[in-house]
TORSEMI-490575 format. One record per atom (N, C-alpha, C, CB): x, y, z; residue in one letter. Coordinates in steps of 0.2 Angstrom, whole numbers, plus 5000, padded with zeros to 4 digits. Glycine has a CB too. Layout:
! residues N
XYZA/...
***
This chain:
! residues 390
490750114379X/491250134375X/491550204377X/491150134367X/492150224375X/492450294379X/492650324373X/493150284386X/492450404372X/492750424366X/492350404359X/493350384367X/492450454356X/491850464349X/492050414345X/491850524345X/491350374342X/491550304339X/491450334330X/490750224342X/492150344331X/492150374322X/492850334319X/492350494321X/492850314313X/493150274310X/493950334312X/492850264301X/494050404314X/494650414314X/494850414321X/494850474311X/494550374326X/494750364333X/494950314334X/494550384337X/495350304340X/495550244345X/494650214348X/496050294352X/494650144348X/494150144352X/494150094359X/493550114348X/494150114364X/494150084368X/493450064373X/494550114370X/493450044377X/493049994382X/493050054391X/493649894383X/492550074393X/492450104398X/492850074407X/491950104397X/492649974404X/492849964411X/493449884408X/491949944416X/493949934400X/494349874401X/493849814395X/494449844410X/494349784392X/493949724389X/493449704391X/494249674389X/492849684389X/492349664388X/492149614384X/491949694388X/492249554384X/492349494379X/491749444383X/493249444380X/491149424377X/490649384380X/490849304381X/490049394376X/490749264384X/490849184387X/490149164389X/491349164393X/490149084385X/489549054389X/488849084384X/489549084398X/488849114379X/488149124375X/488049054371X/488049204368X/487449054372X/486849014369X/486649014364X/486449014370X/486448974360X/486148974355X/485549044355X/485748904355X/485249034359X/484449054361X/484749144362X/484049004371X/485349164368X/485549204366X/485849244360X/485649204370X/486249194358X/486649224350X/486149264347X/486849164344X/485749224346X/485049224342X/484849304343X/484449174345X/484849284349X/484249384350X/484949454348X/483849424364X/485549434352X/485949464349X/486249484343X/486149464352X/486149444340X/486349454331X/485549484327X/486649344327X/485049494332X/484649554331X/485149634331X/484049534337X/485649634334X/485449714335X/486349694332X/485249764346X/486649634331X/487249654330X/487649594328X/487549684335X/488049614320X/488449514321X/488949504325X/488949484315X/489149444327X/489749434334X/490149394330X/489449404342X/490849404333X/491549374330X/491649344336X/492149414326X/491649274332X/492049234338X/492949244339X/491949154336X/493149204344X/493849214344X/493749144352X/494149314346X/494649114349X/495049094354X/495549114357X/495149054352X/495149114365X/495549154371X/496449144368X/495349094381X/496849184368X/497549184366X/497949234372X/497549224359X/497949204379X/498049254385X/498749204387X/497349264391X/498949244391X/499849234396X/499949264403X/500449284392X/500449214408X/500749274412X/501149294409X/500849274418X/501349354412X/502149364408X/502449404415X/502149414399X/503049394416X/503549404423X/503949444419X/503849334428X/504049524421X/504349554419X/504949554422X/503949604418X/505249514427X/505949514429X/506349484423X/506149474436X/505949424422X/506449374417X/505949404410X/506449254418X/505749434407X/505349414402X/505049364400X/505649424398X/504949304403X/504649244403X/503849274401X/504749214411X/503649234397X/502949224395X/502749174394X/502749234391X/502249154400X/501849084399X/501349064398X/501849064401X/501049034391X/500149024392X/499849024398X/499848964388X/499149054396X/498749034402X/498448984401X/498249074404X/498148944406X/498448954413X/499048914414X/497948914420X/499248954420X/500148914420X/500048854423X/500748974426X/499548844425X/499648784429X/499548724423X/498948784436X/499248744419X/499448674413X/499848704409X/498748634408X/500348744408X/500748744402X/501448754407X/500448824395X/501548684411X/502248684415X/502748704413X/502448644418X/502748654404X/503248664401X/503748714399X/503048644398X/503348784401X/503548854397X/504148864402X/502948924395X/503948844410X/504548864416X/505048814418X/504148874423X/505748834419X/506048824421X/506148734423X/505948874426X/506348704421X/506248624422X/506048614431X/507148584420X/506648634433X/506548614440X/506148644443X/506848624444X/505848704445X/505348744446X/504448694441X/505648824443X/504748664437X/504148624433X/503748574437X/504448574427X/504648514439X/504448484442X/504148474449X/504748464442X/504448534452X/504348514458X/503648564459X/505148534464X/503348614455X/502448634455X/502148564453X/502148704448X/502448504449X/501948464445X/501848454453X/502148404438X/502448394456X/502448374463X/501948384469X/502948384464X/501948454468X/501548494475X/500948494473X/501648584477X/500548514468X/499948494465X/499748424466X/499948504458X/500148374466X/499848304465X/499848264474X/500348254458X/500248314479X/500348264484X/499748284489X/501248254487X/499648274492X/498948274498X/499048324499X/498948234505X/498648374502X/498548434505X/498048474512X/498448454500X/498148484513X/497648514518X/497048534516X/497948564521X/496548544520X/495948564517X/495748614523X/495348514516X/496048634526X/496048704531X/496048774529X/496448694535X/495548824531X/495548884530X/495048894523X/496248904530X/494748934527X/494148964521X/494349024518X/493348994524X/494749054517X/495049104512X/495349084506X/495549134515X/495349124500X/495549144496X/496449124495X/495249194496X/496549154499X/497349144501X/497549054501X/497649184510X/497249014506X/497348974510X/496848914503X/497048984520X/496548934497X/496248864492X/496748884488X/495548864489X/497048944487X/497948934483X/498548904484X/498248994483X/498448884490X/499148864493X/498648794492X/499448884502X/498148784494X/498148714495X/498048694486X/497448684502X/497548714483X/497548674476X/498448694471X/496748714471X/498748744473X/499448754467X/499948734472X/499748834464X/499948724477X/500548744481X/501048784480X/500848704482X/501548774484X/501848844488X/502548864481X/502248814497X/502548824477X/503148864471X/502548904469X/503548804464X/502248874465X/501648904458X/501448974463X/500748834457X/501248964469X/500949004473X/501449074473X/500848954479X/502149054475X/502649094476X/502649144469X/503449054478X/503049104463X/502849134456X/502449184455X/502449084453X/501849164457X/501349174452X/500749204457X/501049104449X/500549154458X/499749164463X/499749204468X/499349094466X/499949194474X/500249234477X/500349344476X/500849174477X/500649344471X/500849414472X/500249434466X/501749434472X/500049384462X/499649404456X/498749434459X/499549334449X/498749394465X/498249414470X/497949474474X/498349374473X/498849474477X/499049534482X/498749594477X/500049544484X/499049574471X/498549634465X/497949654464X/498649624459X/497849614463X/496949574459X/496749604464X/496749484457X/496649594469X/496049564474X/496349634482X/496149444478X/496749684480X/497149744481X/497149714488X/496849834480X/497549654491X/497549624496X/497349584503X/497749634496X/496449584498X/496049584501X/495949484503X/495649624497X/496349464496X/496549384494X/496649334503X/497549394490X/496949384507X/497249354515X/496549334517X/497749434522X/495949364519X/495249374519X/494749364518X/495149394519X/494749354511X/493849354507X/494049264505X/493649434496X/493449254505X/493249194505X/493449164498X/492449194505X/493649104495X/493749084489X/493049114485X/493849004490X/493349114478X/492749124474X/493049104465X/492449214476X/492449114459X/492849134454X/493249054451X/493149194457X/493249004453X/493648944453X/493748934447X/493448894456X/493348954442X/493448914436X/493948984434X/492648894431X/493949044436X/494649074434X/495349034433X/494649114438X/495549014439X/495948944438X/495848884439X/496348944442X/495748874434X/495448794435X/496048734435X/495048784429X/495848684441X/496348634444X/495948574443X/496548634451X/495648554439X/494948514438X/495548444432X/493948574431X/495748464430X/496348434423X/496948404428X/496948514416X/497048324425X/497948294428X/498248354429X/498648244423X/498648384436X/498848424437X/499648444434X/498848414444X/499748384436X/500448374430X/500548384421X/500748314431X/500048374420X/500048384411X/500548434408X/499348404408X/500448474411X/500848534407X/501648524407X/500748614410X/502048494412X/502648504414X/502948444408X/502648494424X/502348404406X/502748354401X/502648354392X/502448274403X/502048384392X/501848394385X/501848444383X/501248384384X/502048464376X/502248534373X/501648574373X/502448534366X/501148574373X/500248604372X/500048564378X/499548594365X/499648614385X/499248614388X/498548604383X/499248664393X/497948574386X/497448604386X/497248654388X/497248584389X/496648704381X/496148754382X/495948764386X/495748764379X/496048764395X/495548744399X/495448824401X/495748694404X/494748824404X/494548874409X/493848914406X/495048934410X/493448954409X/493048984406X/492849014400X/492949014408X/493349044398X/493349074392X/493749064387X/493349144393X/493748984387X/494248984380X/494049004372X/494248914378X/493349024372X/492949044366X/492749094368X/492348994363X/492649164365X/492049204368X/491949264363X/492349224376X/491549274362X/491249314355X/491249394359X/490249274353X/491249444353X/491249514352X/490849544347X/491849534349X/490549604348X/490149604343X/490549644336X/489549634345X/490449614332X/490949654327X/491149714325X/490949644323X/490549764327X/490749824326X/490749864333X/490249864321X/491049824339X/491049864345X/490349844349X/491149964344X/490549844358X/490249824362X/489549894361X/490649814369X/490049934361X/489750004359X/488950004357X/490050034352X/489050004350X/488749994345X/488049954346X/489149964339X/488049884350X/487749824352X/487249844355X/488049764354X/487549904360X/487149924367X/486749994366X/487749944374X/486850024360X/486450064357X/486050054352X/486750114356X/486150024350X/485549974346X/485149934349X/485749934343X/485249914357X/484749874361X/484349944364X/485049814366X/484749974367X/484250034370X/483850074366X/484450074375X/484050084358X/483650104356X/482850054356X/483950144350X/482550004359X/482049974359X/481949974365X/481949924356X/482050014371X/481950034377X/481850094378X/482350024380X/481550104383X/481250184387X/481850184393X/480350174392X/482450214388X/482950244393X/482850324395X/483650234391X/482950324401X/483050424405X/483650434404X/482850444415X/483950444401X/484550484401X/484650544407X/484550514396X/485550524410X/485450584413X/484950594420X/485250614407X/484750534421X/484350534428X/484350494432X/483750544428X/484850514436X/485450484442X/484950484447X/486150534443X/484950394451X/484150414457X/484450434461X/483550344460X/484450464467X/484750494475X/484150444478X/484750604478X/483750424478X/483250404484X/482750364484X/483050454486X/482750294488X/482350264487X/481950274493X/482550194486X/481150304493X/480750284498X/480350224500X/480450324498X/480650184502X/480250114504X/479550124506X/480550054510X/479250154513X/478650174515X/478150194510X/478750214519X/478450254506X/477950284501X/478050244493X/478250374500X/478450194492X/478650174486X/478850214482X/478350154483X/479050264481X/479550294475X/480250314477X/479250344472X/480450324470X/481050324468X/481450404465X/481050274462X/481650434470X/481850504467X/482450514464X/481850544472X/482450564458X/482950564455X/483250614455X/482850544449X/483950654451X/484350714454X/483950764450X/485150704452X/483650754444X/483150784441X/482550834444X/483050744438X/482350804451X/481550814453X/481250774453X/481150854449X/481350704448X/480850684447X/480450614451X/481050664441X/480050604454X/479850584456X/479450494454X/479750634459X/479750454454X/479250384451X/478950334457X/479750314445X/478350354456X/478050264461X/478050214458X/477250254465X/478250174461X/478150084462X/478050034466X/478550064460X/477449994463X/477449934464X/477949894467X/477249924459X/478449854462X/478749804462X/479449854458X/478249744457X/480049864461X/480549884458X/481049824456X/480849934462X/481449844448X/481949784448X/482849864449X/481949714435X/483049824454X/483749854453X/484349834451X/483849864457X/484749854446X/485449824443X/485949864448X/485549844435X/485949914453X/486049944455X/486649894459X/485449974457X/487249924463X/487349854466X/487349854472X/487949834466X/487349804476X/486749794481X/486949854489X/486749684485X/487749874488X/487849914493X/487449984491X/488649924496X/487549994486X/487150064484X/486450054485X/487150094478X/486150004483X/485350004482X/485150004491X/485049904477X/485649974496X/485149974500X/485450044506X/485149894504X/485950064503X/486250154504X/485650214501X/487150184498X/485450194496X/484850244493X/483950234499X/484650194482X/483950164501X/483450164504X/483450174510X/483150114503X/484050174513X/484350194520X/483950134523X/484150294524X/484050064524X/484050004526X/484749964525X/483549984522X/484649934533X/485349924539X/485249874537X/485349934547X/485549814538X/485749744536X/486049734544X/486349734528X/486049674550X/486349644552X/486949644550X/486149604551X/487249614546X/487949594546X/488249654543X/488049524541X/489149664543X/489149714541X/489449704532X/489749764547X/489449764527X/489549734520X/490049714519X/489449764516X/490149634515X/490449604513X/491049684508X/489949534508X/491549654507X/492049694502X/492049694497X/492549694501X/492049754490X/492249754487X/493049794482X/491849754487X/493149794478X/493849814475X/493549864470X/494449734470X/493749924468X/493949974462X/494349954459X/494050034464X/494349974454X/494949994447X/494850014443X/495249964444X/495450054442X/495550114436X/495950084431X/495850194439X/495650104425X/495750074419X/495950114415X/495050044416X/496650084412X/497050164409X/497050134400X/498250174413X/496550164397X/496550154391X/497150184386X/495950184390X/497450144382X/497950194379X/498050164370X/498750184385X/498250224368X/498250204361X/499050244358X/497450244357X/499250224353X/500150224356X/500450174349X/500350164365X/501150194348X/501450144343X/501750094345X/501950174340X/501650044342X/501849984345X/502549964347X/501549934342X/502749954353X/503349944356X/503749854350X/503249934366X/504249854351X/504649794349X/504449744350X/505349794351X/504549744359X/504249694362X/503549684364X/504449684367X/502949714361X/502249694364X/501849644361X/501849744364X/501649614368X/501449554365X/500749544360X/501349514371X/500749484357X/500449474352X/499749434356X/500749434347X/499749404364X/499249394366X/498549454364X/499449384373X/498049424368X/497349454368X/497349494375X/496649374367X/497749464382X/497549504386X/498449444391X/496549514388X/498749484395X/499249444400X/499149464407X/500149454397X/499449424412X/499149434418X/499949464420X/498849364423X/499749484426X/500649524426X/500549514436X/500649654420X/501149454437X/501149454444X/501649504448X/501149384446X/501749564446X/502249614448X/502349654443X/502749594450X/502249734445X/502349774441X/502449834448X/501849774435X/502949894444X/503249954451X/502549994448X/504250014449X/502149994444X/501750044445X/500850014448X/501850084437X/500849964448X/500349894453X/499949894449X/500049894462X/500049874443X/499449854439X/499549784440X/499449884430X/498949744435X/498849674436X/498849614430X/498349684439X/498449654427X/498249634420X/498449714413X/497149604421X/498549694407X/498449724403X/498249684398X/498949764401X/497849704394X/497449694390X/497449734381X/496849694395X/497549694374X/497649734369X/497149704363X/498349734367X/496749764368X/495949754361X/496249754354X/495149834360X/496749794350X/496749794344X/497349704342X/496949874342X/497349674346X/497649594345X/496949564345X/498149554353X/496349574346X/495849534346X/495449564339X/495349534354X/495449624337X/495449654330X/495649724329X/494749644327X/495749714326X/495949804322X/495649844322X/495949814315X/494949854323X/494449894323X/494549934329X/493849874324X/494849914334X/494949954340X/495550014340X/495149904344X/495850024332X/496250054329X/495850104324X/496750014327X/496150164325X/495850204319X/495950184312X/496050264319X/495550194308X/495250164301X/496150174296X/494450234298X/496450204298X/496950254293X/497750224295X/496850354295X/497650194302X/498050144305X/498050054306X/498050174312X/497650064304X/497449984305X/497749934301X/496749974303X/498149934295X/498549884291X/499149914294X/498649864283X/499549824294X/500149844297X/500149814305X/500249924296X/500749824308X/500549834314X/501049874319X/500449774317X/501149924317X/501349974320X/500950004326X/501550024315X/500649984328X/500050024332X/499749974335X/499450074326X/499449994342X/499349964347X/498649994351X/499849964351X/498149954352X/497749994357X/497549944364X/497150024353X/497649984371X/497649934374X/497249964382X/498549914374X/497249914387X/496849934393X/497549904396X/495849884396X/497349964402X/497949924409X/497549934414X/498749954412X/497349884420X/497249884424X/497349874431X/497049884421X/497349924437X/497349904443X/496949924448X/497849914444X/496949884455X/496549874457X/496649904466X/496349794455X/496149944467X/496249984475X/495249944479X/496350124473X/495449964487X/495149934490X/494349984488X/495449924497X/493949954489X/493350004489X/493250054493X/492949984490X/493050124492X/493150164496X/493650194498X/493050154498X/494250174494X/494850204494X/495350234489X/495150154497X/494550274484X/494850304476X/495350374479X/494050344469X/496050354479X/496550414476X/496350474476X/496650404469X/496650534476X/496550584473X/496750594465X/496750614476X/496550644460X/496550634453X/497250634453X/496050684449X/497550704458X/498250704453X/498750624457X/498750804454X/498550584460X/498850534461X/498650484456X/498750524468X/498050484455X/498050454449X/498250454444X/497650444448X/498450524439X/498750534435X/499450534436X/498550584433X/499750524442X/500450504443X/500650414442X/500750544451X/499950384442X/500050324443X/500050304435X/499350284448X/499650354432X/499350334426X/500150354421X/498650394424X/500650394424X/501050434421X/501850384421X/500950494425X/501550354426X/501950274430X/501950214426X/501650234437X/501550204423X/501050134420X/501450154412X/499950144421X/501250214412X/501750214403X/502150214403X/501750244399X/502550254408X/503550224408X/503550164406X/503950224416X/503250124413X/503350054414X/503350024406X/502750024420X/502550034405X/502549984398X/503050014394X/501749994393X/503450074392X/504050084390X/504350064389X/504250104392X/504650064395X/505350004398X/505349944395X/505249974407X/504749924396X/504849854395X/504649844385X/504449804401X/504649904381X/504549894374X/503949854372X/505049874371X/503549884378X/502649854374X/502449934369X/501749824384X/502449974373X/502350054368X/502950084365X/502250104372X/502750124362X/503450184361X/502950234362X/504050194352X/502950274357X/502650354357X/501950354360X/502650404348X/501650394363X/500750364365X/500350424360X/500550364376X/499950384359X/499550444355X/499050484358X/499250424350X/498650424363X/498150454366X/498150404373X/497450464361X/497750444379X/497750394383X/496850424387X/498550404388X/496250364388X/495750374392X/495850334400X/495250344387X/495850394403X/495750344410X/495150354415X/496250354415X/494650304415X/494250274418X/494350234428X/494050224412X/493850244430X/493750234438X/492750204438X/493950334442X/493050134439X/492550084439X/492350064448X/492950014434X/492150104450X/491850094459X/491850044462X/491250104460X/491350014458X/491249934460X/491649894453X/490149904461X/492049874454X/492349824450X/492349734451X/492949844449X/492349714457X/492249654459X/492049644466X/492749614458X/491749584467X/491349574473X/491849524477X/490549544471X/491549534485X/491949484485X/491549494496X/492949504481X/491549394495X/491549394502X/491849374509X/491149364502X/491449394514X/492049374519X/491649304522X/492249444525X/492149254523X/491849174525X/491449194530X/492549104529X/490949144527X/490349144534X/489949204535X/490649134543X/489849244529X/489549304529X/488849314526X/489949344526X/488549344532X/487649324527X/487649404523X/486549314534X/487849434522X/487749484523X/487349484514X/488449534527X/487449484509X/486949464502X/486549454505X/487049414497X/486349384508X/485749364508X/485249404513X/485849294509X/485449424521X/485249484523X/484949534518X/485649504526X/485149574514X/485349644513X/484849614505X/486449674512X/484749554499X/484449534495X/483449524498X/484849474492X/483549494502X/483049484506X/482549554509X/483349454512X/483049604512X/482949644515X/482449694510X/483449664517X/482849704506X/482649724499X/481849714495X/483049684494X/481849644495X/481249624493X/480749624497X/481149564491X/481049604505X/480249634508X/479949704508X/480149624515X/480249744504X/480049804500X/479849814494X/480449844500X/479949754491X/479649774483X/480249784479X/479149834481X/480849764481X/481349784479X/481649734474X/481649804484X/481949714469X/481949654466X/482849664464X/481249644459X/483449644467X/484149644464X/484049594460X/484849644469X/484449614453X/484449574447X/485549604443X/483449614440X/485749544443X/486349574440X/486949554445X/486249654438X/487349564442X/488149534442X/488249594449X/488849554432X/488049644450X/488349684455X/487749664461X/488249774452X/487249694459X/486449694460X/486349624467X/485949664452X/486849584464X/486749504468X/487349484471X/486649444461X/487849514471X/488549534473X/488749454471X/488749554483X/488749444463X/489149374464X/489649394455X/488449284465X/489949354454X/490349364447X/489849324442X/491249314446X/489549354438X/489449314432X/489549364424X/488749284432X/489649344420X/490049374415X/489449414411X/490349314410X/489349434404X/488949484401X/488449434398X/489349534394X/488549364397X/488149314393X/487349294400X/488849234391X/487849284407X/487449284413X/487049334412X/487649304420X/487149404414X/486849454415X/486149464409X/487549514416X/486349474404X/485749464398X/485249414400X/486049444391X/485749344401X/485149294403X/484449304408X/485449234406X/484949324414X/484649344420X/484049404419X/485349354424X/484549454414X/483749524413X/483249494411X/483749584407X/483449444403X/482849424401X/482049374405X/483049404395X/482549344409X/482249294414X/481649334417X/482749264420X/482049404421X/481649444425X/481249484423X/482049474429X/481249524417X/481049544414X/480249494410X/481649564410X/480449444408X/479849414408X/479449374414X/479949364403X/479749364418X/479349384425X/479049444429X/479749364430X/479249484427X/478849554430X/478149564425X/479449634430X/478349544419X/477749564412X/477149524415X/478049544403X/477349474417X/476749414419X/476449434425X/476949334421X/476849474431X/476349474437X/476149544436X/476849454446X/476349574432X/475949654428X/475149654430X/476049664418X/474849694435X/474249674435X/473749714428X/473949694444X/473149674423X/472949694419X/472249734421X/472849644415X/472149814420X/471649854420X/470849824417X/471749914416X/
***
């Protein structure tokens, strides 16, 4: 969480909404140890700021909302044969939406998302759009189908915050001790502190280009890409026109954001205690996305940041802003290039050092906060077992 978690503040999310999908019984369970969780149904949109157009997600089942002819003729392209050529990202857009939907939509919502990397990296992420449903459904019926990963997905009621300091307080965290250096040969692990730890058997969450930049181990292949983004937190009076979604995808915008997202539409709490009835008041994430290795300078960023609220302006999602947090998230998504060993090199490489990647970065693949928990605890009770006893 960013910002002091007191009933008279804005609260926001460090890297942008954080909404959990996919928990379990088994996980619910441990988690409603440290915290209760509110459910919620996904309530998301694109919305095309030329026309004002807003359309449920996904657009590919809610045809109805566009243009008749433009309906028809995406239902059509979707359903007639298609090529199965080209391992990119770009080239399973065209072939599963075809080339309207694609023009629309996919196509320049991508150029964003993926800061253009979409021409190149391998398909991934599929159930983001999902094409699994009659293609045509939407273009004839008033309600699509709920489809896609996160139709349901649980919060914890009093902030992600809150959940994550209540679990580490039953942990042995170091604060404040940032590693610089993995020695593979000697086994330890130096920190900016002095401090020096040996080990055995290391688990890293670390993500996998840093973990193997810290051990100064080469990999074969060169590394797969990833995307940054900076995440413009803002807290503000609510414009005329802002939407009542949970979060809208936005396939063009002059200041190149992608997505904005409005935690206080998913609850109120995300609003200060003294603002909360009513709805005059907004709290909200925007986000856009640059290649890796390619963060901005600050005051370009703050001119982007300075851009982004006009824009929301303009188009009466804000009026007056009250407060604004902006965050810079390094690694923000993964992503590969076809026919690339380079994970499995670089995971490999790792372990024949004792090195163990565990996690959504760690492993260079997308899985959500419900994965990642599963996955610690898996590993976590595997390391306790091969723990040699004195």
């Amino acid at each position: 969480m960013s910002g002091p978690d007191t009933p008279d503040s804005y609260r926001f999310e460090m890297g942008g909404g954080h909404w959990m999908f996919g928990v379990d019984q088994a996980l619910r369970g441990m988690l409603e140890k440290y915290s209760s969780l509110c459910e919620y149904s996904r309530n998301a949109a694109v919305f095309f700021p030329e026309t004002g157009l807003t359309v449920p997600y996904p657009i590919q089942n809610h045809l109805l909302a566009l243009p008749k002819t433009i309906a028809r003729r995406a239902a059509g392209e979707m359903l007639a044969p298609r090529s199965t050529e080209g391992g990119t990202l770009d080239a399973w857009l065209q072939n599963s939406f075809g080339p309207t939907l694609c023009e629309l939509f996919f196509t320049p919502f991508h150029e964003l998302y993926t800061a253009g990397l979409f021409r190149h990296i391998a398909p991934q992420d599929a159930q983001k759009s999902p094409v699994d449903l009659p293609r045509f459904r939407g273009a004839f019926e008033r309600r699509g189908s709920p489809v896609g990963y996160n139709a349901r997905y649980l919060y914890p009621c009093h902030g992600l915050g809150t959940l994550m300091k209540r679990i580490a307080e039953d942990c042995d965290v170091r604060y404040n001790s940032r590693a610089t250096a993995l020695d593979v040969s000697e086994r330890i692990v130096r920190t900016e502190d002095g401090t020096v730890w040996p080990y055995e058997s290391l688990l890293s969450t670390l993500s996998l280009d840093r973990t193997l930049a810290l051990a100064h181990l080469d990999t074969d292949s060169a590394p797969d890409p990833y995307t940054s983004v900076c995440v413009l937190n803002i807290g503000a009076c609510r414009g005329s026109r802002c939407p009542a979604q949970h979060w809208i995808y936005v396939p063009r915008s002059r200041s190149g954001f992608y997505r904005i997202g409005f935690y206080s539409n998913v609850t109120s709490e995300f609003l200060p205690k003294r603002i909360r009835r009513g709805s005059k008041y907004v709290s909200l994430y925007v986000e856009r996305a640059y290649r890796g290795g390619a963060r901005p300078s600050d005051d370009d960023l703050r001119s982007y940041a300075d851009m982004a609220m006009r824009e929301l302006q303009d188009w009466q999602f804000i009026r007056s802003v009250d407060v604004i947090d902006m965050t810079w998230i390094e690694t923000a998504y993964t992503w590969h290039i076809p026919g690339s060993r380079w994970v499995e090199e670089g995971i490999a490489l790792l372990a024949h050092n004792g090195i163990r990647q565990a996690g959504r970065y760690a492993r260079w693949k997308f899985q959500g906060i419900a994965d990642c928990f599963r996955e610690g605890l898996q590993v976590g009770a595997e390391l306790r077992t091969n723990v040699p006893h004195e």
